[in-house]
PyMOL Python script that loads the backbone (N, CA, C, O; Angstrom):
from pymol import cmd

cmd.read_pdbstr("""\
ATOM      1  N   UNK A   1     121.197  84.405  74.167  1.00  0.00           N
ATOM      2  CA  UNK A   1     120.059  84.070  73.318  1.00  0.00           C
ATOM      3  C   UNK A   1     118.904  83.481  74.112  1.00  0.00           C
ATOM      4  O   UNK A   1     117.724  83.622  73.792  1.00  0.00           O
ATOM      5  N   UNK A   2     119.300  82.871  75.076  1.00  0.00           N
ATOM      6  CA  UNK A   2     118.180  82.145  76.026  1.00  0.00           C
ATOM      7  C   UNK A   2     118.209  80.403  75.915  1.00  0.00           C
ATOM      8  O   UNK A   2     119.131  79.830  75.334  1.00  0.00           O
ATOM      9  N   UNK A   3     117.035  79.642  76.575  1.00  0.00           N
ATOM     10  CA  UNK A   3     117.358  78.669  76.415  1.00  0.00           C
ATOM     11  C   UNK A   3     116.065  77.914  76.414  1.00  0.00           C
ATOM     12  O   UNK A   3     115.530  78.175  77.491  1.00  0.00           O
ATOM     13  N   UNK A   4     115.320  77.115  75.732  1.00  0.00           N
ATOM     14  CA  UNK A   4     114.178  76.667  75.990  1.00  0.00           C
ATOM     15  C   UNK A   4     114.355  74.688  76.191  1.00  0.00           C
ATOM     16  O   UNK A   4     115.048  73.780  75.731  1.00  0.00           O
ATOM     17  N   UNK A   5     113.406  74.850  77.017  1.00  0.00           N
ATOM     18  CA  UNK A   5     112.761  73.216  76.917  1.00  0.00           C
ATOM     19  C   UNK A   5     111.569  72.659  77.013  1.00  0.00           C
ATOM     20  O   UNK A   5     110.656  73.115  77.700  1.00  0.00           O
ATOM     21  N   UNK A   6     111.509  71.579  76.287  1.00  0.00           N
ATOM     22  CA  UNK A   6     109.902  70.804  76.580  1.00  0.00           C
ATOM     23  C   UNK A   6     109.094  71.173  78.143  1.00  0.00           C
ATOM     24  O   UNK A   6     109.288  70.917  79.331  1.00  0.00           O
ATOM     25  N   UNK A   7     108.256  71.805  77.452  1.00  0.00           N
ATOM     26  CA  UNK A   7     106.739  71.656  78.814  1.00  0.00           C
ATOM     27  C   UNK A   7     106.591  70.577  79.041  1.00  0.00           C
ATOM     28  O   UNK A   7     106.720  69.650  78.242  1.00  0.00           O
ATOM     29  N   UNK A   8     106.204  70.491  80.514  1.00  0.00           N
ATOM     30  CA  UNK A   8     106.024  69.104  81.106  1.00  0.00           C
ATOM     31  C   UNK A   8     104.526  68.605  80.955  1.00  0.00           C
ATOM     32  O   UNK A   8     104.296  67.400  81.063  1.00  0.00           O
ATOM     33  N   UNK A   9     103.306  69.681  80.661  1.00  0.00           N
ATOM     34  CA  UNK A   9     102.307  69.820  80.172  1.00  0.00           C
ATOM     35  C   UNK A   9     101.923  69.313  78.710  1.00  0.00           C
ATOM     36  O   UNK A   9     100.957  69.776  78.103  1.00  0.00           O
ATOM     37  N   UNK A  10     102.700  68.393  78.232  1.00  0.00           N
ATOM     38  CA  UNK A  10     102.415  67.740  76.752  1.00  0.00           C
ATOM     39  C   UNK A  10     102.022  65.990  76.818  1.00  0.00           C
ATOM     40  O   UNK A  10     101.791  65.239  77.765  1.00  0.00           O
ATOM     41  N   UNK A  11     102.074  65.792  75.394  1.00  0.00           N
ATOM     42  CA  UNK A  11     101.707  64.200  75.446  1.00  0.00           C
ATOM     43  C   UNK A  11     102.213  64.788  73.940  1.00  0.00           C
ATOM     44  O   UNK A  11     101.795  65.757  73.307  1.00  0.00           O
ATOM     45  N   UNK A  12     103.434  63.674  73.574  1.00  0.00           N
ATOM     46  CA  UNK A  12     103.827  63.565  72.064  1.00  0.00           C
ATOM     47  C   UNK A  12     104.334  61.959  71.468  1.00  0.00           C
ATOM     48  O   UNK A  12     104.370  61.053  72.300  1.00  0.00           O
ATOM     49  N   UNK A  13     104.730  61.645  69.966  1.00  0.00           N
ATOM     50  CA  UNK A  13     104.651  60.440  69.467  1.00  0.00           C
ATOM     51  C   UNK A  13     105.358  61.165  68.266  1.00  0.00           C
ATOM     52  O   UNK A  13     104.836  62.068  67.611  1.00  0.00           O
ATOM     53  N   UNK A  14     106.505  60.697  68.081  1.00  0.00           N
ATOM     54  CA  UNK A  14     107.092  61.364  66.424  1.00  0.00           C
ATOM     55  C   UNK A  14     106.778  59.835  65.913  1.00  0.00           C
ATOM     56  O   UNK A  14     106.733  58.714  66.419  1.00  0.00           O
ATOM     57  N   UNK A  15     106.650  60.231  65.052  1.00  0.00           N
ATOM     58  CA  UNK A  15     105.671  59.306  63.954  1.00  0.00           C
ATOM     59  C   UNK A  15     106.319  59.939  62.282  1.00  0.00           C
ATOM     60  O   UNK A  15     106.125  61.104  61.935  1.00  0.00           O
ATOM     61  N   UNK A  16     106.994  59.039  61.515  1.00  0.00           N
ATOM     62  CA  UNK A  16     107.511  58.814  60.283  1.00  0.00           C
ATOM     63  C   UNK A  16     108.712  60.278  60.359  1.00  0.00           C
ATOM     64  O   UNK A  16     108.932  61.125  59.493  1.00  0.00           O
ATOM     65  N   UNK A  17     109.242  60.141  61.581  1.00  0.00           N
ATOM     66  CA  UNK A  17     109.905  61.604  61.790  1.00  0.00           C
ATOM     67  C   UNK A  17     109.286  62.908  61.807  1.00  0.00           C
ATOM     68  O   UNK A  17     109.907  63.929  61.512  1.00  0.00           O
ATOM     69  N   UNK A  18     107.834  62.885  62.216  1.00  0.00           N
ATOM     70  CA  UNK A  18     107.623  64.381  62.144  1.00  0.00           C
ATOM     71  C   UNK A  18     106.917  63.981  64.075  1.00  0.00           C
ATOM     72  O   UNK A  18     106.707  62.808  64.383  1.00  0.00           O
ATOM     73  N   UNK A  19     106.674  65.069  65.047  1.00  0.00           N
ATOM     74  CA  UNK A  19     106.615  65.218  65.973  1.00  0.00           C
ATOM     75  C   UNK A  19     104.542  65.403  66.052  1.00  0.00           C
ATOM     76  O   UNK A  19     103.995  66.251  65.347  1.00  0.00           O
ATOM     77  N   UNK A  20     103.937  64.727  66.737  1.00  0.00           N
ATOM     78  CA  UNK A  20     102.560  64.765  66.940  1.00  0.00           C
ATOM     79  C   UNK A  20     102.624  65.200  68.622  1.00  0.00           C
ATOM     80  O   UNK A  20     103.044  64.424  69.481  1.00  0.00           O
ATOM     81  N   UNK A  21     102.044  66.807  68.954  1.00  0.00           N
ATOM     82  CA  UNK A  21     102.131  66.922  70.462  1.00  0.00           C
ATOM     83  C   UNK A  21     100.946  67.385  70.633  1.00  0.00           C
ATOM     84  O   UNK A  21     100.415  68.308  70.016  1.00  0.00           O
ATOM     85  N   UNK A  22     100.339  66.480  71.828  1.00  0.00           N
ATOM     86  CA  UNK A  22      98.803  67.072  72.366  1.00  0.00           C
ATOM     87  C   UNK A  22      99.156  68.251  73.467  1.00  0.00           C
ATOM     88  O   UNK A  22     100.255  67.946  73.930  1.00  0.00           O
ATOM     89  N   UNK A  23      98.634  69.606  74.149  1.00  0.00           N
ATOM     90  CA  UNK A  23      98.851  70.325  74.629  1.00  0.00           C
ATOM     91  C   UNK A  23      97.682  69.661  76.349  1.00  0.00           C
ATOM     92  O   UNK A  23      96.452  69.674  76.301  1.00  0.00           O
ATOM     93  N   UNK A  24      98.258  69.309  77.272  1.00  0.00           N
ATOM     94  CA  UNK A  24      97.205  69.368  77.640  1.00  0.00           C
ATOM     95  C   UNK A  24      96.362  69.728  78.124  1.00  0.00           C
ATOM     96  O   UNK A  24      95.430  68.980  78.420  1.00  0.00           O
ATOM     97  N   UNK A  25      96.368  71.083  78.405  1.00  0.00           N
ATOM     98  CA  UNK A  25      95.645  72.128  79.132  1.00  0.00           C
ATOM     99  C   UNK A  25      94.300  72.339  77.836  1.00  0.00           C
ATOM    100  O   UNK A  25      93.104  72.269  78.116  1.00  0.00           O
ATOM    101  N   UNK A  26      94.812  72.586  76.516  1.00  0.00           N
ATOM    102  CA  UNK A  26      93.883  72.889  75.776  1.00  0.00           C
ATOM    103  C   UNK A  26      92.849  71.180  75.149  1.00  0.00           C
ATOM    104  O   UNK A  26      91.731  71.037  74.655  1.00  0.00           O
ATOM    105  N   UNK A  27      93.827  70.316  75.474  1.00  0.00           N
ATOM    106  CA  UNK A  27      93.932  69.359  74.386  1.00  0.00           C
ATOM    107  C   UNK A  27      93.839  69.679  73.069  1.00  0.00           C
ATOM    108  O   UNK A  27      92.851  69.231  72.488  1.00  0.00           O
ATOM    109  N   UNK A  28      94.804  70.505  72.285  1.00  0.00           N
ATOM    110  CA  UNK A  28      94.947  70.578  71.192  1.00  0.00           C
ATOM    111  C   UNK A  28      96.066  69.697  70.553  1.00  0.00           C
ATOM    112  O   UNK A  28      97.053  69.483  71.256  1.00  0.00           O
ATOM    113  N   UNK A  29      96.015  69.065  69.066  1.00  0.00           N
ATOM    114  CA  UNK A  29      97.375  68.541  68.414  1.00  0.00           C
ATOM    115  C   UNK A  29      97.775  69.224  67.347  1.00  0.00           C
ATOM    116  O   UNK A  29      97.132  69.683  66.403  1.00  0.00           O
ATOM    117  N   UNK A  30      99.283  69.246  67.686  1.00  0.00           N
ATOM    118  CA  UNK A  30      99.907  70.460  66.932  1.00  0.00           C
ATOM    119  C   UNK A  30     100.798  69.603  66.121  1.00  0.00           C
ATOM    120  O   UNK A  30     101.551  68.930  66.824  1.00  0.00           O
ATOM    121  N   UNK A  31     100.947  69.413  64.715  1.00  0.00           N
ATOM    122  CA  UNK A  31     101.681  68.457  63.899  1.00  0.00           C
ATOM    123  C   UNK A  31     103.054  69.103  63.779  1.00  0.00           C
ATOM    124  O   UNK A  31     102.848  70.303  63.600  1.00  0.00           O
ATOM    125  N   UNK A  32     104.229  68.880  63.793  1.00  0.00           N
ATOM    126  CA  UNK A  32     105.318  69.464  63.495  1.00  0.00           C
ATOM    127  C   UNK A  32     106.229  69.040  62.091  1.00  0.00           C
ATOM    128  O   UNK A  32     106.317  67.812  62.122  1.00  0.00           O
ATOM    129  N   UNK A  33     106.769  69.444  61.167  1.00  0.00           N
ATOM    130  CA  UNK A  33     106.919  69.373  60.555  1.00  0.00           C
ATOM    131  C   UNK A  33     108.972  68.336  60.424  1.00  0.00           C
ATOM    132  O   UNK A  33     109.736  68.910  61.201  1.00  0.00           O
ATOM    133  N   UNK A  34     109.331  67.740  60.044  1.00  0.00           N
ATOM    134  CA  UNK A  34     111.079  67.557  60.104  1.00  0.00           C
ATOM    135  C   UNK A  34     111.820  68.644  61.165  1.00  0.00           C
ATOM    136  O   UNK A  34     112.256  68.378  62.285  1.00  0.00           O
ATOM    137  N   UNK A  35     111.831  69.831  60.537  1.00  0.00           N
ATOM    138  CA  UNK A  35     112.556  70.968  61.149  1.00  0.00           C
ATOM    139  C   UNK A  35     112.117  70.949  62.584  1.00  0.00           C
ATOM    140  O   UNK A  35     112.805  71.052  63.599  1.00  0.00           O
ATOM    141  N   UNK A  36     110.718  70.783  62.437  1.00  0.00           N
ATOM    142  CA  UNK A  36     110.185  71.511  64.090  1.00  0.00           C
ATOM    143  C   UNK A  36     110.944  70.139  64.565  1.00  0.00           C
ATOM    144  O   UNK A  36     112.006  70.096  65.184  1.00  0.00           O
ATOM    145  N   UNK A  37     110.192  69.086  64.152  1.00  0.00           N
ATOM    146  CA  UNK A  37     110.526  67.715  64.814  1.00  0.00           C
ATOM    147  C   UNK A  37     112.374  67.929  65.652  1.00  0.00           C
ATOM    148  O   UNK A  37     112.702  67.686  66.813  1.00  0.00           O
ATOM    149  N   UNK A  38     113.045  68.347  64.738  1.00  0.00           N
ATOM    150  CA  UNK A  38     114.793  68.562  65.118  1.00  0.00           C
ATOM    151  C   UNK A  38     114.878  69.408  66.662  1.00  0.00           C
ATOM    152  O   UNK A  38     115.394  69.264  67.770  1.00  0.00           O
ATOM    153  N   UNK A  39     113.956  70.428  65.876  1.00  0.00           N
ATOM    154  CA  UNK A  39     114.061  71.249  67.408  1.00  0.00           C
ATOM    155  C   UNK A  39     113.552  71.336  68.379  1.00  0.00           C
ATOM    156  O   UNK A  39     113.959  72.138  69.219  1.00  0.00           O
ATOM    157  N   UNK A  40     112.006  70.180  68.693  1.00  0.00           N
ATOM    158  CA  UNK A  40     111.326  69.754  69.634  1.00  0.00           C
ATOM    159  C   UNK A  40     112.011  68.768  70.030  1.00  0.00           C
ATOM    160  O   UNK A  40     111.855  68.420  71.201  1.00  0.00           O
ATOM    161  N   UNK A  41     112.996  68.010  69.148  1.00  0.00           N
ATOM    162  CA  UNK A  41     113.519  66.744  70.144  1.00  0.00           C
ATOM    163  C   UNK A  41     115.015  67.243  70.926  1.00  0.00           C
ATOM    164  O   UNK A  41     115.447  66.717  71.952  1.00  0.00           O
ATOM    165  N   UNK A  42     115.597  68.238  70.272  1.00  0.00           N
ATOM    166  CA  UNK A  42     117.270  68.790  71.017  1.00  0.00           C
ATOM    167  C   UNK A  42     116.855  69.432  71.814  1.00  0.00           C
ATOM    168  O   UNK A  42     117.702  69.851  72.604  1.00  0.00           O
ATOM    169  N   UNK A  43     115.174  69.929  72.103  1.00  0.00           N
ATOM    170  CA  UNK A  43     114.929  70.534  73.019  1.00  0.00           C
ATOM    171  C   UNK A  43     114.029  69.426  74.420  1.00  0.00           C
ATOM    172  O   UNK A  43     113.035  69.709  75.088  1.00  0.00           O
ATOM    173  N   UNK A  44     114.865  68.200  74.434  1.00  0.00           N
ATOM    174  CA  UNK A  44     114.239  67.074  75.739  1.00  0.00           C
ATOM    175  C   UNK A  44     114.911  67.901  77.244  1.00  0.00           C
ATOM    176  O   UNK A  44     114.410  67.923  78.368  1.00  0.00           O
ATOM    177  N   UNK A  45     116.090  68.477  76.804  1.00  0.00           N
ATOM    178  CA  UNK A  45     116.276  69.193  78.563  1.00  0.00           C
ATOM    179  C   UNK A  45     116.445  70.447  77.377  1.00  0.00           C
ATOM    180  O   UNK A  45     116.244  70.638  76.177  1.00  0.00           O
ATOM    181  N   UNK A  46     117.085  71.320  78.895  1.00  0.00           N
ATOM    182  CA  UNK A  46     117.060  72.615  78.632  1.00  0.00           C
ATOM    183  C   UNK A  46     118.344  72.762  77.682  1.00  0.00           C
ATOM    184  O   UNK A  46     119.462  72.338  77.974  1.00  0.00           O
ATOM    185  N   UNK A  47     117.873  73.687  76.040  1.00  0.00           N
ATOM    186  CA  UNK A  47     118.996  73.857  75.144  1.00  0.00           C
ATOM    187  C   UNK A  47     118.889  75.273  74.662  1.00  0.00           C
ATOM    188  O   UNK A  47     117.832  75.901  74.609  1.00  0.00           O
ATOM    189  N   UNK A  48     120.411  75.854  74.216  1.00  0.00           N
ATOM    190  CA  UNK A  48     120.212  77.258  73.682  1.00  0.00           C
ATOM    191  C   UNK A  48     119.671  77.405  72.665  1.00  0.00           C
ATOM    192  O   UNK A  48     119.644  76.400  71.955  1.00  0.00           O
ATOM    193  N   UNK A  49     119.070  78.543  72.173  1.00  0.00           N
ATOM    194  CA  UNK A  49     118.899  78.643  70.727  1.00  0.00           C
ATOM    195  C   UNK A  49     119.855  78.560  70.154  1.00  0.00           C
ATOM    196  O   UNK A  49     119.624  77.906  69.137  1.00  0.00           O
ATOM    197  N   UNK A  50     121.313  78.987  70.230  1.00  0.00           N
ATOM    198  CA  UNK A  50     122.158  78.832  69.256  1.00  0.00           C
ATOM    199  C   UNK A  50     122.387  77.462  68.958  1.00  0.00           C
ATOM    200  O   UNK A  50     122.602  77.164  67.784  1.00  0.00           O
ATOM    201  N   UNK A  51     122.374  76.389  70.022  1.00  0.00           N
ATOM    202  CA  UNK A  51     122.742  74.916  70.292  1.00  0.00           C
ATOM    203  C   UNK A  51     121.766  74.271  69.279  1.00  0.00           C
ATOM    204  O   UNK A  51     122.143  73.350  68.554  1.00  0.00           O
ATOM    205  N   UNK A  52     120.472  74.779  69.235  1.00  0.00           N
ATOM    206  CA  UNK A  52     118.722  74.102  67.974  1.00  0.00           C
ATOM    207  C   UNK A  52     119.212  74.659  66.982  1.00  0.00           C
ATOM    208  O   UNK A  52     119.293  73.946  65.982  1.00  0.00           O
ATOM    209  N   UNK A  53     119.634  75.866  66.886  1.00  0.00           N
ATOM    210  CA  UNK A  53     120.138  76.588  65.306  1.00  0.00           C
ATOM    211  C   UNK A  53     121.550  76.004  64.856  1.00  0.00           C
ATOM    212  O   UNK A  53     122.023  76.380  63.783  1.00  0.00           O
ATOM    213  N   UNK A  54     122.188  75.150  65.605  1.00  0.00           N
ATOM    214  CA  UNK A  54     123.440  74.264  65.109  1.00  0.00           C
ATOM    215  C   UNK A  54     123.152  72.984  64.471  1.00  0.00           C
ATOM    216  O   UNK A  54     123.749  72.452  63.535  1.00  0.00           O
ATOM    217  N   UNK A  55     122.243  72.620  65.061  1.00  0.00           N
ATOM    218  CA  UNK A  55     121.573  71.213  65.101  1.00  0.00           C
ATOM    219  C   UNK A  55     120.365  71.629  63.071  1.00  0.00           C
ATOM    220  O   UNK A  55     120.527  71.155  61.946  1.00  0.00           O
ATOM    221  N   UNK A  56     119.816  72.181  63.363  1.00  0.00           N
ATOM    222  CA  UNK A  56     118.635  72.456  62.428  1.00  0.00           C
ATOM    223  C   UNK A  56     119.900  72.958  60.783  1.00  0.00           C
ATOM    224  O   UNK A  56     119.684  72.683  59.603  1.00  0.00           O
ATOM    225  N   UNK A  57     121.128  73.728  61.373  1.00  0.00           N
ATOM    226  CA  UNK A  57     121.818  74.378  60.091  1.00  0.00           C
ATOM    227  C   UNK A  57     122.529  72.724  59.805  1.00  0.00           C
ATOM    228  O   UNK A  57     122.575  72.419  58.614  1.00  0.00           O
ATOM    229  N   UNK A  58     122.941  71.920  60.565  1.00  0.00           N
ATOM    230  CA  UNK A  58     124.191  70.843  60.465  1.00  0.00           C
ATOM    231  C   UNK A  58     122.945  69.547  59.405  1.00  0.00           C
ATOM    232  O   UNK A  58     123.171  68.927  58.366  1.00  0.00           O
ATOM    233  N   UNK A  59     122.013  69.587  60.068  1.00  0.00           N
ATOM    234  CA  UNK A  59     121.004  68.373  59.506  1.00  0.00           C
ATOM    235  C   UNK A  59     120.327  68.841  58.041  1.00  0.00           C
ATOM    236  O   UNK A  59     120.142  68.173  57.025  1.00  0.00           O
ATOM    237  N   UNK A  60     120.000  70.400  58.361  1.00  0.00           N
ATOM    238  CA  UNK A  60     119.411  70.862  56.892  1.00  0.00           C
ATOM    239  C   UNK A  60     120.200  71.146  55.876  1.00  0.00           C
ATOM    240  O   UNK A  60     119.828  70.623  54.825  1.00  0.00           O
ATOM    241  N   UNK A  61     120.895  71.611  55.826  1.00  0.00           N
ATOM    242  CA  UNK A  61     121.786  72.604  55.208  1.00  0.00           C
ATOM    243  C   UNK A  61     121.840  74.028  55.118  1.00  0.00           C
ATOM    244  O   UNK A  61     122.317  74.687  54.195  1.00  0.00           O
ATOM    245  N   UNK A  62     121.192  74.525  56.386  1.00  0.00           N
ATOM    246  CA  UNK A  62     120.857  75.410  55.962  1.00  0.00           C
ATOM    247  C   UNK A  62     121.949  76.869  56.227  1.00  0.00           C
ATOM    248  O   UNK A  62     122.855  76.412  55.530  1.00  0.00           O
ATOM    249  N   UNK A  63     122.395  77.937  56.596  1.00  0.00           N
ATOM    250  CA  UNK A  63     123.300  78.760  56.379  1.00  0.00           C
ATOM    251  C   UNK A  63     122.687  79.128  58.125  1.00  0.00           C
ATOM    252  O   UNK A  63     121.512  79.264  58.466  1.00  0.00           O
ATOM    253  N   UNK A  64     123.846  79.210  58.938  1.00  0.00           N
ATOM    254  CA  UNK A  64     123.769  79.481  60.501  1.00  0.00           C
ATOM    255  C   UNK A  64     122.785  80.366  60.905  1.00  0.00           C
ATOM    256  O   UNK A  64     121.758  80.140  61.544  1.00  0.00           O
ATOM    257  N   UNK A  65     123.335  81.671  60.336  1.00  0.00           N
ATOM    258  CA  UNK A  65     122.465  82.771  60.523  1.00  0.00           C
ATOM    259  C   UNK A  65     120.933  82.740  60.416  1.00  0.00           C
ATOM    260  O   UNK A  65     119.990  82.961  61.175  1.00  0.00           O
ATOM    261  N   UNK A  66     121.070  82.441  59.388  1.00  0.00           N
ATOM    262  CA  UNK A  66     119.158  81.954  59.063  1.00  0.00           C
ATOM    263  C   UNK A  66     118.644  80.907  60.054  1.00  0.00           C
ATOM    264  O   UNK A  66     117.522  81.086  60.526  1.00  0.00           O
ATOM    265  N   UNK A  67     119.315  79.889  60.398  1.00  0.00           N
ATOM    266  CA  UNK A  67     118.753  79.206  61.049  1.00  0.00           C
ATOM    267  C   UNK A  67     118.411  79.655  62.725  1.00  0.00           C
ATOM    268  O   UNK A  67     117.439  79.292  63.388  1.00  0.00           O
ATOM    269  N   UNK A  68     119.202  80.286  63.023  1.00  0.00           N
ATOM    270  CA  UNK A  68     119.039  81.187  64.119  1.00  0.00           C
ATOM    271  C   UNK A  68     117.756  82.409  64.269  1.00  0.00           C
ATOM    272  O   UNK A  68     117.137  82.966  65.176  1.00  0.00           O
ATOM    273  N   UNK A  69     117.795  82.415  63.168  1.00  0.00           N
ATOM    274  CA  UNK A  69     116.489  83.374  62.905  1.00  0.00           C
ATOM    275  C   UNK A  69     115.163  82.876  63.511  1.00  0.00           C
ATOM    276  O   UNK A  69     114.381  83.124  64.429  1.00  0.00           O
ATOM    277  N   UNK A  70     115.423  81.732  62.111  1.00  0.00           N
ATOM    278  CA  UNK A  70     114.106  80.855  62.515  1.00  0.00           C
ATOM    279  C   UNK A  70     113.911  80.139  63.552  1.00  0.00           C
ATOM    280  O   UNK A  70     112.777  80.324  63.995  1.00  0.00           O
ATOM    281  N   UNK A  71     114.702  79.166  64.322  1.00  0.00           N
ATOM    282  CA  UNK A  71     114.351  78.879  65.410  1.00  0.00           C
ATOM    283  C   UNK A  71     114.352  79.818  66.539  1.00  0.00           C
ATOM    284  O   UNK A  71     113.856  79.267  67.521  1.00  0.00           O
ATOM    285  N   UNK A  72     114.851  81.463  66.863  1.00  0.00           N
ATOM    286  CA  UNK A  72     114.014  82.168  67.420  1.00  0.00           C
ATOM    287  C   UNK A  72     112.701  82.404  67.427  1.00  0.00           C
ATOM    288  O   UNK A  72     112.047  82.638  68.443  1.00  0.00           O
ATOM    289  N   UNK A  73     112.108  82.331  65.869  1.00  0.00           N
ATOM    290  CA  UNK A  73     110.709  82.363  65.297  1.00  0.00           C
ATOM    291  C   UNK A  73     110.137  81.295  66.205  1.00  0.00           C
ATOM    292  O   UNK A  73     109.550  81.359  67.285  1.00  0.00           O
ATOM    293  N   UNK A  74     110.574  80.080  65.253  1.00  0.00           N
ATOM    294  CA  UNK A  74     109.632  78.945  65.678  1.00  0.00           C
ATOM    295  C   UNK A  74     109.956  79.064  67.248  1.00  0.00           C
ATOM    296  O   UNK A  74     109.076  79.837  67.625  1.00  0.00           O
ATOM    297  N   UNK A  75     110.537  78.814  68.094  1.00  0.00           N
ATOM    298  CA  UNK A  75     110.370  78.862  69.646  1.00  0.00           C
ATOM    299  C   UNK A  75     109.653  79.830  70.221  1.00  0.00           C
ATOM    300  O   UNK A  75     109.044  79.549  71.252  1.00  0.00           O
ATOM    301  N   UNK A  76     109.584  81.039  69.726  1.00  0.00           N
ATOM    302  CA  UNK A  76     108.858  82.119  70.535  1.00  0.00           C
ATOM    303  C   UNK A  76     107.288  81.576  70.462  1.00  0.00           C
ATOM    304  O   UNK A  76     106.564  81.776  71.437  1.00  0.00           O
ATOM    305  N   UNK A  77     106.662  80.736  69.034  1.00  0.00           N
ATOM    306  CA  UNK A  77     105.499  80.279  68.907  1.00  0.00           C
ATOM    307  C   UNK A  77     105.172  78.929  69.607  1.00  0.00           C
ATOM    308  O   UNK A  77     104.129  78.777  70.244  1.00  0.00           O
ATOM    309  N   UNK A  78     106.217  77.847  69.443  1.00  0.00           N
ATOM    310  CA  UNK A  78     105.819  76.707  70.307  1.00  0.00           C
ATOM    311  C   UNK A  78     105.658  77.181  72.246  1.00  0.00           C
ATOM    312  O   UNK A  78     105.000  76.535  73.062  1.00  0.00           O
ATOM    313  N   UNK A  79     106.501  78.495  72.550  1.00  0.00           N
ATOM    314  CA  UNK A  79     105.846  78.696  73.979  1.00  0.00           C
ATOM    315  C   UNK A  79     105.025  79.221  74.142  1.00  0.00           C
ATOM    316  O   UNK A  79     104.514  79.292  75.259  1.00  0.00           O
ATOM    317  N   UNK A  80     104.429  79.966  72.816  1.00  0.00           N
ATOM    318  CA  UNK A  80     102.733  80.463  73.001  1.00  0.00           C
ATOM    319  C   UNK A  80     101.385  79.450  72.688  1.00  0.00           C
ATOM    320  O   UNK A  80     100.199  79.719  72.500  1.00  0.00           O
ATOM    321  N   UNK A  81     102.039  78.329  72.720  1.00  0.00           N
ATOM    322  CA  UNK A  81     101.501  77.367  72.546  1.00  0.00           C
ATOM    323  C   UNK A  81     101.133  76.672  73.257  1.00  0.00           C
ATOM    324  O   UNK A  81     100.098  76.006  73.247  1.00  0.00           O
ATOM    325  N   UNK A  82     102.572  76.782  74.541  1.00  0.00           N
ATOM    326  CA  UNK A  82     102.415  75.999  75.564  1.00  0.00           C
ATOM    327  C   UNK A  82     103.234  74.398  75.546  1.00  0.00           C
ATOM    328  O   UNK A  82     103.082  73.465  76.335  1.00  0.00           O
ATOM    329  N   UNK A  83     104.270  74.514  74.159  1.00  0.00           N
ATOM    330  CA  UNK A  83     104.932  73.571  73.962  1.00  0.00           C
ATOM    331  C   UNK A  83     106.017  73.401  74.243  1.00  0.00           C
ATOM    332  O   UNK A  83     106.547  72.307  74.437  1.00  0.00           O
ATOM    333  N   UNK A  84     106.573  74.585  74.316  1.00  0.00           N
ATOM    334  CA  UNK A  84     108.152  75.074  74.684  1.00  0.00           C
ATOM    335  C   UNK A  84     107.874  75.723  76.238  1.00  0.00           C
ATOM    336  O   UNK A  84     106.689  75.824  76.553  1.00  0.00           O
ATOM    337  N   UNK A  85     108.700  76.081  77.034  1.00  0.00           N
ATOM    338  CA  UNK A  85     109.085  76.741  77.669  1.00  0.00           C
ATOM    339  C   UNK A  85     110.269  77.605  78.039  1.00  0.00           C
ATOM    340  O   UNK A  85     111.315  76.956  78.046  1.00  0.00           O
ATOM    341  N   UNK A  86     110.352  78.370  78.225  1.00  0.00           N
ATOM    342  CA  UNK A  86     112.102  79.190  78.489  1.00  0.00           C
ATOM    343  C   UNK A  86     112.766  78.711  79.578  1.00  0.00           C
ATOM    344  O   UNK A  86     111.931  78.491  80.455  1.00  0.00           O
ATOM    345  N   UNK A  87     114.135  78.381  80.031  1.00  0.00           N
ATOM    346  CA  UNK A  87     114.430  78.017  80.667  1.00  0.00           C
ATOM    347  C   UNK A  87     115.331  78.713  82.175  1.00  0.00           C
ATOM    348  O   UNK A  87     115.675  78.434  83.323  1.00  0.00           O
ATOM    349  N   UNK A  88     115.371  79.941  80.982  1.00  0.00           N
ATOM    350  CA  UNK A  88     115.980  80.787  81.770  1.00  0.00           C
ATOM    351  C   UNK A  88     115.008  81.944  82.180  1.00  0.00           C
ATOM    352  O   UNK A  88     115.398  82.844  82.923  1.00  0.00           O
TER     353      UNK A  88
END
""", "prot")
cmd.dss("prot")
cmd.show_as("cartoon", "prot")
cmd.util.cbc("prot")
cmd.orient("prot")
């Protein structure tokens, strides 16, 4: 599946549990929502997607498969962002 982790290129502050990250190449702030927040923080070193989609199905409730979905989703966008990176 691959494996992503935090860019070293950020500045962040989770704040009431949701994740606030400045980019800093662009200086943009990108608000993250609970979910993202789960999978921006299991992602502090390098983690699989299946490992964020365990974490995101165990905390939400949500059904494995789906969650695997989506955090393929959401990760492919936080590294076009410049928030994520792949690790592998």
């Amino acid at each position: 599946m691959g494996r992503v982790r935090r860019s070293s290129r950020i500045a962040f502050r989770t704040i009431d549990g949701e994740a606030a990250i400045v980019t800093v190449d662009d200086r943009k702030l990108h608000m993250l929502n609970q979910v993202g927040t789960v999978i921006f923080e299991t992602a502090a070193a390098p983690t699989s997607l299946e490992d964020l989609a365990t974490a995101v199905a165990a905390e939400f409730e949500v059904a494995p498969d789906r969650a695997g979905v989506d955090c393929r989703t959401f990760c492919d966008e936080l590294v076009k962002r410049k928030i994520l990176e792949w690790a592998d």
